[in-house]
N, C-alpha and C positions, 0 to 999 in steps of 0.2 A: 607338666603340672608341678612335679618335683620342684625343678628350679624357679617358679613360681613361690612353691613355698620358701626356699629356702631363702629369695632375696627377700621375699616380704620379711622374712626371721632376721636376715643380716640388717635391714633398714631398724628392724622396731630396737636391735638389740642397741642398732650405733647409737638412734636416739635417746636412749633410755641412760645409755653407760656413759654417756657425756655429761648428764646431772647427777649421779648418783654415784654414793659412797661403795665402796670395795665391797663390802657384803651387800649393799641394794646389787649392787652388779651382779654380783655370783648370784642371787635368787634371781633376778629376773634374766640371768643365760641361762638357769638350772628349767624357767618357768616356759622361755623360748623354746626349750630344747623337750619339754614334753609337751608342750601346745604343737609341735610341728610333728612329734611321734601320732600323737593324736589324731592329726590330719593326714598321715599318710595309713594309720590305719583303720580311719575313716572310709577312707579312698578305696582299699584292697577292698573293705567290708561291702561297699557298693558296687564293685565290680563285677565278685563274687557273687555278688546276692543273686538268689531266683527273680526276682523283678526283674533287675537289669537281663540276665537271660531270657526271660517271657520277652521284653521290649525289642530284643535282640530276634527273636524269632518270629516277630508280630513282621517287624523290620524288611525280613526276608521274605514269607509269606505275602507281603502288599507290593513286593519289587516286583515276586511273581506273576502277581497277577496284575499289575501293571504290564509288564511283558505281553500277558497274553492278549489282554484288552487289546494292545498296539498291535500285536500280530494279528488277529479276528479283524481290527480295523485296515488295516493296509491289504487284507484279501479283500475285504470289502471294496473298497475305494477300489482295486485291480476287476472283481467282478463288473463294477459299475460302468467302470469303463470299458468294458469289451462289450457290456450291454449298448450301452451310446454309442460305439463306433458302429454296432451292428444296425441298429436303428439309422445312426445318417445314413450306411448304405442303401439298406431298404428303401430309404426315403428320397433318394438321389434317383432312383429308377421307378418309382413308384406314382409317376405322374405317365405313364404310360412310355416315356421316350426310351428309347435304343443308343448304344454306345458304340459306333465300327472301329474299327482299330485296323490300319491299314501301313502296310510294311512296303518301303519302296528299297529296291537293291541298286545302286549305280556300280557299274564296270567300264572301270579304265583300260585304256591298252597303253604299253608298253613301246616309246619306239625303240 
């Protein structure tokens, strides 16, 4: 922000000092140079201020509880889905049929 102020102050002053006589000059670098005090202790005065803290802390309080929203949501969506997985299995046997599972061993010999 700083150098923000300052190049806007070095612009207005170049313009200005190009038409104007040696004392218009000197007042309006005397006027640059407390227009740009002004603004930075504008600046500090808002920084500073209780607002800007309250905003700051409103700030952090809604990250957190953004946070938790996401975390109560992704248990969710994780519950939901172990519900579902439960139900297709249920429902995969649930027509009365049977599953065998049957294991076969082959053995080689050696010559």
């Amino acid at each position: 922000m700083r150098h923000l102020i300052f190049t806007l102050a070095a612009a207005g002053a170049a313009l200005t000092l190009g038409a104007c006589t040696k004392a218009e000059q000197a007042r309006t670098e005397d006027n640059v140079q407390k227009a740009t005090a002004d603004v930075v202790a504008a600046g500090k005065e808002v920084a500073d201020s209780p607002v800007v803290e309250k905003a700051g802390e409103s700030l952090k309080e809604a990250a957190q509880d953004t946070g938790t929203v996401l975390k109560d949501a992704a248990k969710g969506a994780v519950s939901g889905a172990k519900q579902g997985m439960a139900k297709v299995d249920d429902n995969r046997h649930s027509d009365g049929s049977t599953t065998t599972t049957t294991t076969t061993t082959v053995e080689t010999k050696k010559n």
